[in-house]
N, CA and C atoms as an extended XYZ file, in Angstrom:
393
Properties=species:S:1:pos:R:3:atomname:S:1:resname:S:1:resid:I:1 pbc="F F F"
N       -29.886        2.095       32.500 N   UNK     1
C       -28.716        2.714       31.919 CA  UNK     1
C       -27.668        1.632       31.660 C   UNK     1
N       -27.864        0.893       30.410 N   UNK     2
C       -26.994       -0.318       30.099 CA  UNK     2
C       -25.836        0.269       28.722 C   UNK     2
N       -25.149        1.473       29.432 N   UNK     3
C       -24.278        1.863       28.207 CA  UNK     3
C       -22.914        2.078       29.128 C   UNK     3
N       -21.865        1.657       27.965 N   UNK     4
C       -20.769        1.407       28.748 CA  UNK     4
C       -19.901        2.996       29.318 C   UNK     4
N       -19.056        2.741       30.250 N   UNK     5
C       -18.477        3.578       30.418 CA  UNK     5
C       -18.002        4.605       29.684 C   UNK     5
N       -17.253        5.425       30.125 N   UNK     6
C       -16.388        6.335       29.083 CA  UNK     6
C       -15.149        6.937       30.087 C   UNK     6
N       -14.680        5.976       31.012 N   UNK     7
C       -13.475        6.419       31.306 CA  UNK     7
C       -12.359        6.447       30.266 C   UNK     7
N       -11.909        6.533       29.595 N   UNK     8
C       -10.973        6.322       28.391 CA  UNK     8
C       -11.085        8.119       28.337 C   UNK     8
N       -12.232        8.594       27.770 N   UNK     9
C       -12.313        9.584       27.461 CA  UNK     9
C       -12.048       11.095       28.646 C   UNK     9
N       -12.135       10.445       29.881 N   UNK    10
C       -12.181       11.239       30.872 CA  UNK    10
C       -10.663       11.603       31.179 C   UNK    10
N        -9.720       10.955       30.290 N   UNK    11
C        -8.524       10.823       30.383 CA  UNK    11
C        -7.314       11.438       29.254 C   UNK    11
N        -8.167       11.304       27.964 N   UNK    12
C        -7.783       11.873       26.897 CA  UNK    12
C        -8.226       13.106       26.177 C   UNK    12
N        -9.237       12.767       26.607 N   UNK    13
C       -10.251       13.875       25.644 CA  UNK    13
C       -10.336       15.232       25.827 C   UNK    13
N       -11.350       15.569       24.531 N   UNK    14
C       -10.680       17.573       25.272 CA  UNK    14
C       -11.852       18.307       25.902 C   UNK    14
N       -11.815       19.209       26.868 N   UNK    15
C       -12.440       19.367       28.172 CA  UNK    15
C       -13.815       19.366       28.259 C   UNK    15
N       -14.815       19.887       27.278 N   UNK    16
C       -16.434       19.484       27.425 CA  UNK    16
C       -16.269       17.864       27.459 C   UNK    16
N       -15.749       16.866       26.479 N   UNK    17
C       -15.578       16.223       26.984 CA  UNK    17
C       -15.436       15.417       27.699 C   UNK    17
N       -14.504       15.409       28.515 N   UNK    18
C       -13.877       15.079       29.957 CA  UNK    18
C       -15.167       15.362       30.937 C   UNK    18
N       -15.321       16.430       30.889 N   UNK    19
C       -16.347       16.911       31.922 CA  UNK    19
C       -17.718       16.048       31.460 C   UNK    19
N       -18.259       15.967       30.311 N   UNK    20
C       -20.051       15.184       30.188 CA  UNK    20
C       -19.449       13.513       30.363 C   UNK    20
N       -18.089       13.093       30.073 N   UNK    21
C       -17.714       11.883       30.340 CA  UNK    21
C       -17.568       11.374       32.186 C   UNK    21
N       -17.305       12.287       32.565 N   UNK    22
C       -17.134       12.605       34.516 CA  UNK    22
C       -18.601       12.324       34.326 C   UNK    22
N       -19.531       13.104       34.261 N   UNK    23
C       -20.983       13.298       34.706 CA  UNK    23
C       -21.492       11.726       34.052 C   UNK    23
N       -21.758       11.095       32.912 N   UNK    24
C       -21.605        9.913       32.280 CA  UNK    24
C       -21.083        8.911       33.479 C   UNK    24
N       -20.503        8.840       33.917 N   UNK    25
C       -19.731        7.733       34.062 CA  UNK    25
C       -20.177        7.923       35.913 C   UNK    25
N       -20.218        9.231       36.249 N   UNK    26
C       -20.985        9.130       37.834 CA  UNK    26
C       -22.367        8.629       37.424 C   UNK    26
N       -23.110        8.931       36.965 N   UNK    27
C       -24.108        8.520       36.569 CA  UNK    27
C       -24.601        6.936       36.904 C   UNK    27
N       -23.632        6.620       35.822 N   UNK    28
C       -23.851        4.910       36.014 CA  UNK    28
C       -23.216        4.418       37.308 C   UNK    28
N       -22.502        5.122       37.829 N   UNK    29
C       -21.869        4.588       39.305 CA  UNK    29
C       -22.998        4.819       40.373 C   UNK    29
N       -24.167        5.539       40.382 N   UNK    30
C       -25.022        5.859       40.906 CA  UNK    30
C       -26.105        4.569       41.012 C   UNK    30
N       -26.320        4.393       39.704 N   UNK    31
C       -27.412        3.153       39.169 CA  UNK    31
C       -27.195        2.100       39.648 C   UNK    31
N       -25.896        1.320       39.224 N   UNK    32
C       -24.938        0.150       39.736 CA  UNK    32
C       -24.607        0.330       41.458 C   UNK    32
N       -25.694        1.001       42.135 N   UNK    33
C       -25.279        1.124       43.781 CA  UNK    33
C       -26.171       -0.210       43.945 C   UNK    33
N       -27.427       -0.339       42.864 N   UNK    34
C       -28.543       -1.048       43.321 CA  UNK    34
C       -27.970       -2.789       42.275 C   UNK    34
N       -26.995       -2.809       41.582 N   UNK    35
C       -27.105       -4.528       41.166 CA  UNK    35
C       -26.921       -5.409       42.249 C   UNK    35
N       -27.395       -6.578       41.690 N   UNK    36
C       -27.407       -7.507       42.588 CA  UNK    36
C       -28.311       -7.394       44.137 C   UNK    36
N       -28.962       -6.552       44.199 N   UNK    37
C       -29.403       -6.464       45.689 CA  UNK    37
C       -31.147       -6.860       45.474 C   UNK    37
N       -31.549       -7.305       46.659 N   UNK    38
C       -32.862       -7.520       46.334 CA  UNK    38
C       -33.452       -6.467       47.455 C   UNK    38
N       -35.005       -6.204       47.083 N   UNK    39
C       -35.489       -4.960       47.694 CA  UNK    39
C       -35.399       -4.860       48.853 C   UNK    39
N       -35.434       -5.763       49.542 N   UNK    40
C       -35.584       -5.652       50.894 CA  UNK    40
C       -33.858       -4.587       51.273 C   UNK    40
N       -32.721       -5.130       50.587 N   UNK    41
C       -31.469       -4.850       51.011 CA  UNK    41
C       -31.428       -3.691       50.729 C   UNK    41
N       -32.125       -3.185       49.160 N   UNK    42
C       -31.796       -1.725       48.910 CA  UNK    42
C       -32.930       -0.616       49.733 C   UNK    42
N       -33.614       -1.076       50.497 N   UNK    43
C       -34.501       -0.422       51.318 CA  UNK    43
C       -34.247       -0.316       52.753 C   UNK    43
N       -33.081       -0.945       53.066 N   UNK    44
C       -32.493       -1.134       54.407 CA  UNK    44
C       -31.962        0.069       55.141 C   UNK    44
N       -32.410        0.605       56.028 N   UNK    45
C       -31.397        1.280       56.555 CA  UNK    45
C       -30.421        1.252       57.513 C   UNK    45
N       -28.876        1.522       57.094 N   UNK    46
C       -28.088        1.127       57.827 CA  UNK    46
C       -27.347        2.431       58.608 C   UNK    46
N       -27.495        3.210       58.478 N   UNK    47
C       -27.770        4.942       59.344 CA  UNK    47
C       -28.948        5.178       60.020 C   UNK    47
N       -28.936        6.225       61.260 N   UNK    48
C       -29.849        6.700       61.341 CA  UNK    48
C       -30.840        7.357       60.493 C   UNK    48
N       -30.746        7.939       59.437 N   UNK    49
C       -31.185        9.072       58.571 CA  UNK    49
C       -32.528        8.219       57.982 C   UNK    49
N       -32.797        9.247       57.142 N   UNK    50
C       -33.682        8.344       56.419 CA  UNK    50
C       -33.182        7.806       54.654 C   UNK    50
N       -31.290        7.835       54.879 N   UNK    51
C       -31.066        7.276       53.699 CA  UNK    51
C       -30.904        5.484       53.370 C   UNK    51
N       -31.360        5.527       52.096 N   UNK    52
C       -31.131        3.901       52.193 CA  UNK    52
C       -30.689        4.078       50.661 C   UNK    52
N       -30.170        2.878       50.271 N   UNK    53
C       -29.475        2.682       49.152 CA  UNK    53
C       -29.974        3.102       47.793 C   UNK    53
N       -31.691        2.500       48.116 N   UNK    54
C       -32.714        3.245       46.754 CA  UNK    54
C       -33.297        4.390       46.718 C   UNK    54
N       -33.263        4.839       48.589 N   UNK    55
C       -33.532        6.623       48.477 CA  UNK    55
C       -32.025        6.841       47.697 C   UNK    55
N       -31.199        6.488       47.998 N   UNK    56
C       -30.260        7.473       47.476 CA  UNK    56
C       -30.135        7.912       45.683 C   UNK    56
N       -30.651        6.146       45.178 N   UNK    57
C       -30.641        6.636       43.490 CA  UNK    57
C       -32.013        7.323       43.710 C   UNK    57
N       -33.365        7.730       44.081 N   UNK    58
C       -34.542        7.946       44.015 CA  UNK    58
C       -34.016        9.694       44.417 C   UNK    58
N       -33.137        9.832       45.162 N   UNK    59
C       -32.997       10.995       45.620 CA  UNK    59
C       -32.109       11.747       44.622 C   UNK    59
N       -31.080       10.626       43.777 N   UNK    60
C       -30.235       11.421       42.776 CA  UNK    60
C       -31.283       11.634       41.428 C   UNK    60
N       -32.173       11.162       41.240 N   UNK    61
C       -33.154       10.942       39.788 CA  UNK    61
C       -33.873       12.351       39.762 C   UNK    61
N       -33.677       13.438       40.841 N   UNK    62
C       -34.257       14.470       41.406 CA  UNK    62
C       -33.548       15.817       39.995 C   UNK    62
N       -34.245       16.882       39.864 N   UNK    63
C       -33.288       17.898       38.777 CA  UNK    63
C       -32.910       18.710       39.546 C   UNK    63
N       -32.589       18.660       40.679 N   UNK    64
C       -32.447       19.932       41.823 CA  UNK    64
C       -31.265       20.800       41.504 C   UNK    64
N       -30.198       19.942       40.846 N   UNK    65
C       -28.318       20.536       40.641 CA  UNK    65
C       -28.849       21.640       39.097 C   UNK    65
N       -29.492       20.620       37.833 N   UNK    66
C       -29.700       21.255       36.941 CA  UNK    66
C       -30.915       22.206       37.058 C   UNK    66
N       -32.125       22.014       37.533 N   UNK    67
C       -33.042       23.172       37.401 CA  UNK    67
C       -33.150       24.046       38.400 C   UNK    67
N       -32.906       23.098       39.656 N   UNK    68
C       -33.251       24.551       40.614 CA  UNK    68
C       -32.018       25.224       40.734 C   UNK    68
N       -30.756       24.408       41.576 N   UNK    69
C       -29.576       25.674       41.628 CA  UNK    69
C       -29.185       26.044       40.728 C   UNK    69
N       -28.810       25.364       39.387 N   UNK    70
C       -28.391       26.352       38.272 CA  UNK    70
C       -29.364       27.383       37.447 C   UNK    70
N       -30.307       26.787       36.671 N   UNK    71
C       -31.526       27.445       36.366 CA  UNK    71
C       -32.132       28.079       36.620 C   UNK    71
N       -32.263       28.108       38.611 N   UNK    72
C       -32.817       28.942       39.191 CA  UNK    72
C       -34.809       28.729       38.959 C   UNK    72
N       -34.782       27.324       38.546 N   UNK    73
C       -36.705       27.089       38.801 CA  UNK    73
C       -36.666       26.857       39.982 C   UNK    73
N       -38.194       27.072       40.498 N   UNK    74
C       -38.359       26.760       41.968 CA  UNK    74
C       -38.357       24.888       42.017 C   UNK    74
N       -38.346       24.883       43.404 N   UNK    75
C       -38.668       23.378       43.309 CA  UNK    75
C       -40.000       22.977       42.949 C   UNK    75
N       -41.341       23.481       42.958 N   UNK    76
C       -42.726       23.433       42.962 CA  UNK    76
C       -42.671       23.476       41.432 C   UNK    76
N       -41.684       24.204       40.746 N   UNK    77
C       -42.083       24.333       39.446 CA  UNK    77
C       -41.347       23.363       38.364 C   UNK    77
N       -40.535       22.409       39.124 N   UNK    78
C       -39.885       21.418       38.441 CA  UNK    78
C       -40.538       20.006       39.013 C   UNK    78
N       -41.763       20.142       39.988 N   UNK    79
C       -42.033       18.732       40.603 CA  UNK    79
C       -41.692       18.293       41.977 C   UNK    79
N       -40.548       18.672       42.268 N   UNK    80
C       -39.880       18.274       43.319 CA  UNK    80
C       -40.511       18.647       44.820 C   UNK    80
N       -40.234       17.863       45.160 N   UNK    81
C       -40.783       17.840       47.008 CA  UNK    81
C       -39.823       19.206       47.529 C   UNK    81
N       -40.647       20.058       48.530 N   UNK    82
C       -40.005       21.342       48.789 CA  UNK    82
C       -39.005       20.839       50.326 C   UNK    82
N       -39.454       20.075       50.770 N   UNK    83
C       -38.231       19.409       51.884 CA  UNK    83
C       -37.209       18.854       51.101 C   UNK    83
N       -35.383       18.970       51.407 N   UNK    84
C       -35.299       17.735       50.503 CA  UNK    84
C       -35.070       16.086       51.383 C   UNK    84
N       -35.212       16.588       52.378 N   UNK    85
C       -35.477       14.951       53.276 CA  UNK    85
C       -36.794       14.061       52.467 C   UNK    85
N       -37.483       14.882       52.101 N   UNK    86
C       -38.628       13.840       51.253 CA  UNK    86
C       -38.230       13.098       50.361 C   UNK    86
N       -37.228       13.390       49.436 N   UNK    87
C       -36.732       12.409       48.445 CA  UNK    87
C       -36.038       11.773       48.633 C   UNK    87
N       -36.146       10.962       49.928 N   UNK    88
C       -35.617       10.235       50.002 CA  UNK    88
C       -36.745        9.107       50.595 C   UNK    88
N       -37.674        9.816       51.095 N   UNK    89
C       -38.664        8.632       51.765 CA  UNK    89
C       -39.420        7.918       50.237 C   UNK    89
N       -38.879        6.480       51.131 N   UNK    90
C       -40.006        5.331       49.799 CA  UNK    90
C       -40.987        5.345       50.353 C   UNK    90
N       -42.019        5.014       49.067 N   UNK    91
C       -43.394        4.570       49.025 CA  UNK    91
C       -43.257        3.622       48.584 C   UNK    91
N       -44.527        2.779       49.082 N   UNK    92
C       -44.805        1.439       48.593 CA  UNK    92
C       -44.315        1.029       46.995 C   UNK    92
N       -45.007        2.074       46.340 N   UNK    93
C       -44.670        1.443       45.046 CA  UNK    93
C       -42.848        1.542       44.716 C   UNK    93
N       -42.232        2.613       45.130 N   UNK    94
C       -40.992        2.302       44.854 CA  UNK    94
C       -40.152        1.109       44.867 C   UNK    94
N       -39.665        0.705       44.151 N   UNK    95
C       -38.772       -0.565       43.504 CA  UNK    95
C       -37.426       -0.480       42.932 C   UNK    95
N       -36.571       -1.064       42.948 N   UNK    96
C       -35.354       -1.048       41.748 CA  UNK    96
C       -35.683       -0.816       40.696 C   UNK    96
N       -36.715       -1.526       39.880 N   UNK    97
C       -37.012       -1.190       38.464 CA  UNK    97
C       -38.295        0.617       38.409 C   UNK    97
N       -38.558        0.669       39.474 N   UNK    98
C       -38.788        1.949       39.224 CA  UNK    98
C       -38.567        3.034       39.372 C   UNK    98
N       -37.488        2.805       40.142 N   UNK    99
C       -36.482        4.088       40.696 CA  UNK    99
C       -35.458        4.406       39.802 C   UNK    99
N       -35.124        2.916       39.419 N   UNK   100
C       -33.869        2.839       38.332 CA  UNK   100
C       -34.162        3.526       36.975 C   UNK   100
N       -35.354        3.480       36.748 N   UNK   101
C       -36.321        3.819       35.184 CA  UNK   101
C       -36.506        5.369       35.654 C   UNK   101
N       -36.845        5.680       36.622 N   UNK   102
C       -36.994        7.596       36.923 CA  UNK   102
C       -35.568        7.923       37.040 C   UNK   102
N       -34.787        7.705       37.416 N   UNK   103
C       -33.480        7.924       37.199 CA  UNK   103
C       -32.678        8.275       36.098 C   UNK   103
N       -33.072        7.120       35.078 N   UNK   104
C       -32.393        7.795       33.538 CA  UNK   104
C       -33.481        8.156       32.526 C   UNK   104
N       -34.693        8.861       33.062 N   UNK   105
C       -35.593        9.438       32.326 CA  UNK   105
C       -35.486       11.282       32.834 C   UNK   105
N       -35.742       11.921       31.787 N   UNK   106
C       -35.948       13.241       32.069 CA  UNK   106
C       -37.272       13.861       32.062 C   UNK   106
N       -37.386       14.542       33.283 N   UNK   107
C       -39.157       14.755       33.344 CA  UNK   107
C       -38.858       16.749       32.183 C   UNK   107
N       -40.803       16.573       32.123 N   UNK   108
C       -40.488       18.328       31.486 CA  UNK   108
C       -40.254       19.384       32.501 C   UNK   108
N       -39.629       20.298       31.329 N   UNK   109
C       -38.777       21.238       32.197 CA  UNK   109
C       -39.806       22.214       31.913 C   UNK   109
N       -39.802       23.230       32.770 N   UNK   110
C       -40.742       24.210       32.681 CA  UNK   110
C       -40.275       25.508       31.245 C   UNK   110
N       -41.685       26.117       31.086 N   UNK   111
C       -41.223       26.835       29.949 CA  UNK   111
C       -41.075       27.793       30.008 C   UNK   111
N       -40.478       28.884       29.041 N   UNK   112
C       -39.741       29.927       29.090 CA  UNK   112
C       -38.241       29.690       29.115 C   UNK   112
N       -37.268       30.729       29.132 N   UNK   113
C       -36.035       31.047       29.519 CA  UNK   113
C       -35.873       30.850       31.140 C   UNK   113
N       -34.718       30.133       31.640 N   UNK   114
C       -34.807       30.064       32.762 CA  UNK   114
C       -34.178       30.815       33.462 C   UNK   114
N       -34.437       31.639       34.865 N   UNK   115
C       -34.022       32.466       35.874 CA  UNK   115
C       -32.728       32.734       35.333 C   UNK   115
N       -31.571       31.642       35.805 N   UNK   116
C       -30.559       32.306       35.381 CA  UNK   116
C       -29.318       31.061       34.432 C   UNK   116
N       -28.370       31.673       34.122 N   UNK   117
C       -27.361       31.307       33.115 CA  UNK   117
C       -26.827       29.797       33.424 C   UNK   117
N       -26.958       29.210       32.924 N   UNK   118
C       -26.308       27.927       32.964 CA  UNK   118
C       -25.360       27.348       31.896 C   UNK   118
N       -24.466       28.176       32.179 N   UNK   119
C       -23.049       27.490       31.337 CA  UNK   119
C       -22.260       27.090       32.134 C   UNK   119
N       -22.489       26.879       33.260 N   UNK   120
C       -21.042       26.016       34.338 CA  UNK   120
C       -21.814       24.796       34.466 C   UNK   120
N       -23.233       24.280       34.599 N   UNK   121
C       -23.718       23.284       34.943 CA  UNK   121
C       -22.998       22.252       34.541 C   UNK   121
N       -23.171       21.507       33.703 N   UNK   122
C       -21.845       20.324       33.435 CA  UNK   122
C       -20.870       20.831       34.499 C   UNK   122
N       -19.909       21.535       34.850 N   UNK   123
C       -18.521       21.371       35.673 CA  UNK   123
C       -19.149       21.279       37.184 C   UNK   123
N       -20.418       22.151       37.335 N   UNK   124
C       -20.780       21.995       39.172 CA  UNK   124
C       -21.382       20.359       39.589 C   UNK   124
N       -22.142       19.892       38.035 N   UNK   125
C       -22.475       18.594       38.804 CA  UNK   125
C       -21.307       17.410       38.634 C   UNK   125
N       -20.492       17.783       37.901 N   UNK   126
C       -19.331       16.664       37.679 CA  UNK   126
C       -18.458       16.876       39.192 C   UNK   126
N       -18.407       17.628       39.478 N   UNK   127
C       -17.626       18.680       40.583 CA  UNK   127
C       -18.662       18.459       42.046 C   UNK   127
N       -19.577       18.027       42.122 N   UNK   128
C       -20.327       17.834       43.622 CA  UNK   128
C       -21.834       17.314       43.547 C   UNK   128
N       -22.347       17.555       42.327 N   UNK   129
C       -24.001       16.897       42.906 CA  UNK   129
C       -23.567       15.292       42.422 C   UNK   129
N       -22.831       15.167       41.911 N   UNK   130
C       -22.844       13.644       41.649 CA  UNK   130
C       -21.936       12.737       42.609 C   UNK   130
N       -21.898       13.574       43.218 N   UNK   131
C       -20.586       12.549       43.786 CA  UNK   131
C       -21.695       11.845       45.666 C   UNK   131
């Protein structure tokens, strides 16, 4: 995700806006947790938990805010691990460049109309899954 900010807009602009510029701009604040670090550092854990710097982008690259709580898909039916402590555990192959690459890729969404209404999404993840 090598595109520039859009704070400018989060400031002026008019409210869809503001709000996909918030979500935009957490976004890349998410990605940029991992520059400069080499794997060993972003695999470190410095908590008890099982979070570490690249579970955490590996754990945000997840659709849980957009498909399961808003959408209302199950987790089984979007991919996702049904614990959510799992997305955070690395596997071997996980890396910066491959966590970073599932991160600003969108997997398929399941078909049909989904469970339920999603016209607040933009304001709930600007508002708490991103942060």
């Amino acid at each position: 995700m090598d595109e520039p900010s859009r704070t400018a807009i989060t400031l002026t602009g008019p409210e869809r806006e503001q709000l996909e510029a918030f979500l935009h701009d957490n976004r890349l604040e998410i990605v940029h947790l991992l520059d400069g670090l080499t794997q060993e550092q972003a695999r470190r854990r410095l908590v008890p938990s099982l979070t570490t710097l690249l579970g955490l982008v590996k754990h945000a690259a997840e659709r849980v805010w957009f498909d399961v709580a808003l959408a209302g898909w199950t987790r089984a039916q979007v991919g996702l691990p049904e614990e959510i402590d799992d997305s955070f555990v690395l596997t071997d192959d996980d890396s910066i460049a491959s966590v970073t690459a599932a991160y600003g890729r969108r997997g398929p969404t399941p078909t049909g109309p989904p469970p339920r209404r999603t016209g607040w999404t933009t304001w709930r993840c600007t508002t708490g899954a991103d942060r």
